[in-house]
C-alpha positions as CSV (number, residue, x, y, z in Angstrom):
1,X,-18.2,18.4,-8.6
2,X,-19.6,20.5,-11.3
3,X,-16.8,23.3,-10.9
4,X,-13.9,20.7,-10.6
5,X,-15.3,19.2,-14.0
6,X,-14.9,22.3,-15.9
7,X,-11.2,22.7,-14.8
8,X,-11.0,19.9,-16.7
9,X,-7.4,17.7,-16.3
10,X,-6.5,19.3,-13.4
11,X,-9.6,19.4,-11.8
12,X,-9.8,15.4,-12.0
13,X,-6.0,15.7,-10.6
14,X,-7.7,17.4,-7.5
15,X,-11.0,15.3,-7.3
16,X,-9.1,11.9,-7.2
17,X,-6.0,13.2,-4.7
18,X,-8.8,14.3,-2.3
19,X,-10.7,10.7,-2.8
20,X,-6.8,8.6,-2.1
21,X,-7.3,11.2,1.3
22,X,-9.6,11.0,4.3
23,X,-11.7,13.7,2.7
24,X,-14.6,12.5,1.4
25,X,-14.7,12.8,-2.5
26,X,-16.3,11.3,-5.2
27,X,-13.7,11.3,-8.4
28,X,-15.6,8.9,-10.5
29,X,-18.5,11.6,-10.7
30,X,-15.4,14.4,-12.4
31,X,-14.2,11.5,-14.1
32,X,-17.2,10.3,-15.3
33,X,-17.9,13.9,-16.3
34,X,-14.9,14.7,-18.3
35,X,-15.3,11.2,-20.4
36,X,-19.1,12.2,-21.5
37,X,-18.1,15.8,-22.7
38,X,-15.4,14.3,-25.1
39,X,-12.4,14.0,-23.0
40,X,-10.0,11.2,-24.4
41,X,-9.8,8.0,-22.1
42,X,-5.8,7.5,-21.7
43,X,-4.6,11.1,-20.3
44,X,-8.3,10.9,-18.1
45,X,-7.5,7.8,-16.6
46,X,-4.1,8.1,-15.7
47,X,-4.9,11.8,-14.7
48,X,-6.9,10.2,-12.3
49,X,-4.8,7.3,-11.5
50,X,-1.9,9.9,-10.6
51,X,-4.1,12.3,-8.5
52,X,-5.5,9.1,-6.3
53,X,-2.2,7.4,-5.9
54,X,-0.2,10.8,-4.6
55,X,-3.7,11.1,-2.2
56,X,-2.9,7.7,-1.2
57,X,0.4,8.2,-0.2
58,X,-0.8,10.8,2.0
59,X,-2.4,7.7,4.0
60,X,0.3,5.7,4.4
61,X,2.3,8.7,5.9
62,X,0.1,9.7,8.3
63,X,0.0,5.6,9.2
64,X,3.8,6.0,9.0
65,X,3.5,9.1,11.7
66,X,2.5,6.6,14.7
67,X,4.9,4.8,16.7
68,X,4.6,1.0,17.1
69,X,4.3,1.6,20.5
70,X,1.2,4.0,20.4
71,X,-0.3,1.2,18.0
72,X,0.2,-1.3,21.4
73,X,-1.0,1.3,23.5
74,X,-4.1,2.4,21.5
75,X,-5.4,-1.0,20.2
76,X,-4.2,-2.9,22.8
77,X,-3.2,-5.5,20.5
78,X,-1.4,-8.7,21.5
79,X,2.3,-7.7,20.4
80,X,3.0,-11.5,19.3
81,X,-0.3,-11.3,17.0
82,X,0.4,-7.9,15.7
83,X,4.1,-9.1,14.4
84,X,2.4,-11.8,12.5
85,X,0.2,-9.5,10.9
86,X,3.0,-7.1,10.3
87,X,4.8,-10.3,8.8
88,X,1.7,-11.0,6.3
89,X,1.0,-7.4,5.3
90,X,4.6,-7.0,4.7
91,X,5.6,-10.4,2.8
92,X,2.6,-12.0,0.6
93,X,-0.1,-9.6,2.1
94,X,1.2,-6.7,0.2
95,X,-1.4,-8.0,-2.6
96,X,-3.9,-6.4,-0.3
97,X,-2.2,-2.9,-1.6
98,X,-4.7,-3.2,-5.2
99,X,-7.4,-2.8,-2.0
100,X,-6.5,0.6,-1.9
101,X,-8.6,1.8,-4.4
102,X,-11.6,0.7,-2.4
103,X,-14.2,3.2,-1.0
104,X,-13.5,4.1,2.6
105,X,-11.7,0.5,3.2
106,X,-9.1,1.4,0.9
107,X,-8.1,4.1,3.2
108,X,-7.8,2.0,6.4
109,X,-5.4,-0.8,4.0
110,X,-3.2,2.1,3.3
111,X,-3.0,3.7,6.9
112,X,-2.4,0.2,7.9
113,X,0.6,-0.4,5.5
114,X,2.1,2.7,6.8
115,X,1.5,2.0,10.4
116,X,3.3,-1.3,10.0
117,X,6.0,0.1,8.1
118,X,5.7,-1.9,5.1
119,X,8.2,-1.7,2.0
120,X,6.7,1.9,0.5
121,X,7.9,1.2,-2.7
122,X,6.5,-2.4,-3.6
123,X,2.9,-0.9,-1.2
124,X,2.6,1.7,-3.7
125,X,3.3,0.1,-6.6
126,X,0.9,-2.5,-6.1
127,X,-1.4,0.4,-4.9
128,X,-1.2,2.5,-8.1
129,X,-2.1,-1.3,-10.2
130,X,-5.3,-1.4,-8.3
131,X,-5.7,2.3,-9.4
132,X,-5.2,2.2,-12.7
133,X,-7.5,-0.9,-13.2
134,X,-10.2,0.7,-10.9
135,X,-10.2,3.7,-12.9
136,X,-9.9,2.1,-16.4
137,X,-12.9,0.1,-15.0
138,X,-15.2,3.0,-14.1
139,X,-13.9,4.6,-17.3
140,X,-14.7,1.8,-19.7
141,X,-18.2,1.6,-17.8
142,X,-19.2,5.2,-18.1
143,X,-18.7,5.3,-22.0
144,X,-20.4,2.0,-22.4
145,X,-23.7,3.4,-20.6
146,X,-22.8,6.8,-22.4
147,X,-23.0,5.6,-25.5
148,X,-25.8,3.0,-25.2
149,X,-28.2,6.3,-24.0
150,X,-27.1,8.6,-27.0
């Protein structure tokens, strides 16, 4: 984490793409580190909103790369309940998009969008909302705490 915090910008571009991935990363740490050294909030936190949104999108195209009927075949689901879920994730459900910024879970809603071929548009809109808030969140935090210690 250290080494992507002294790359600065684009090393918070890499952190947070790898964390909207399956890899395992921890962006808030770069983040985090880039706002205590003097970096200015705006360009970190939409740095990082960019990098974990294209990430994300990585997830819903690998969800996109199954076929409906693996999805049957593999989860064994009951077609008639899986349509309705499709329906919901795909209508009013797509609120569930600002999830995607969650740890772990997040990853699963997006794969889940994709599987069920949900609008990508209006999925990653609402996904890069959830983002931006979770970042500007974290960002607000860390400066807060920063700057009660010093």
């Amino acid at each position: 984490m250290d080494d992507l915090t002294a790359w600065g910008y684009p090393g918070l571009f890499v952190a947070a793409f790898l964390a909207g991935t399956p890899f395992p990363m921890n962006s808030e740490v770069v983040l985090s580190g880039l706002l205590m050294v003097g970096f200015p909030l705006w360009p970190c936190v939409l740095v990082a909103t960019a990098g974990n949104w294209l990430g994300a999108i990585v997830n819903y195209f690998l969800g996109r790369l199954c076929t409906y009927e693996q999805m049957l075949r593999w989860t064994r689901a009951n077609p008639k309940r899986l349509e309705r879920v499709r329906t919901f994730l795909t209508g009013k459900g797509l609120w569930f998009a600002l999830g995607a910024s969650l740890p772990i879970l997040g990853n699963v809603i997006i794969i889940s969008y994709g599987l069920l071929r949900a609008p990508f548009w209006k999925v990653t809109g609402i996904m890069a909302i959830g983002q931006f808030l979770r970042f500007l969140i974290w960002s607000w935090f860390t400066l807060g705490v920063w700057h009660s210690v010093n």
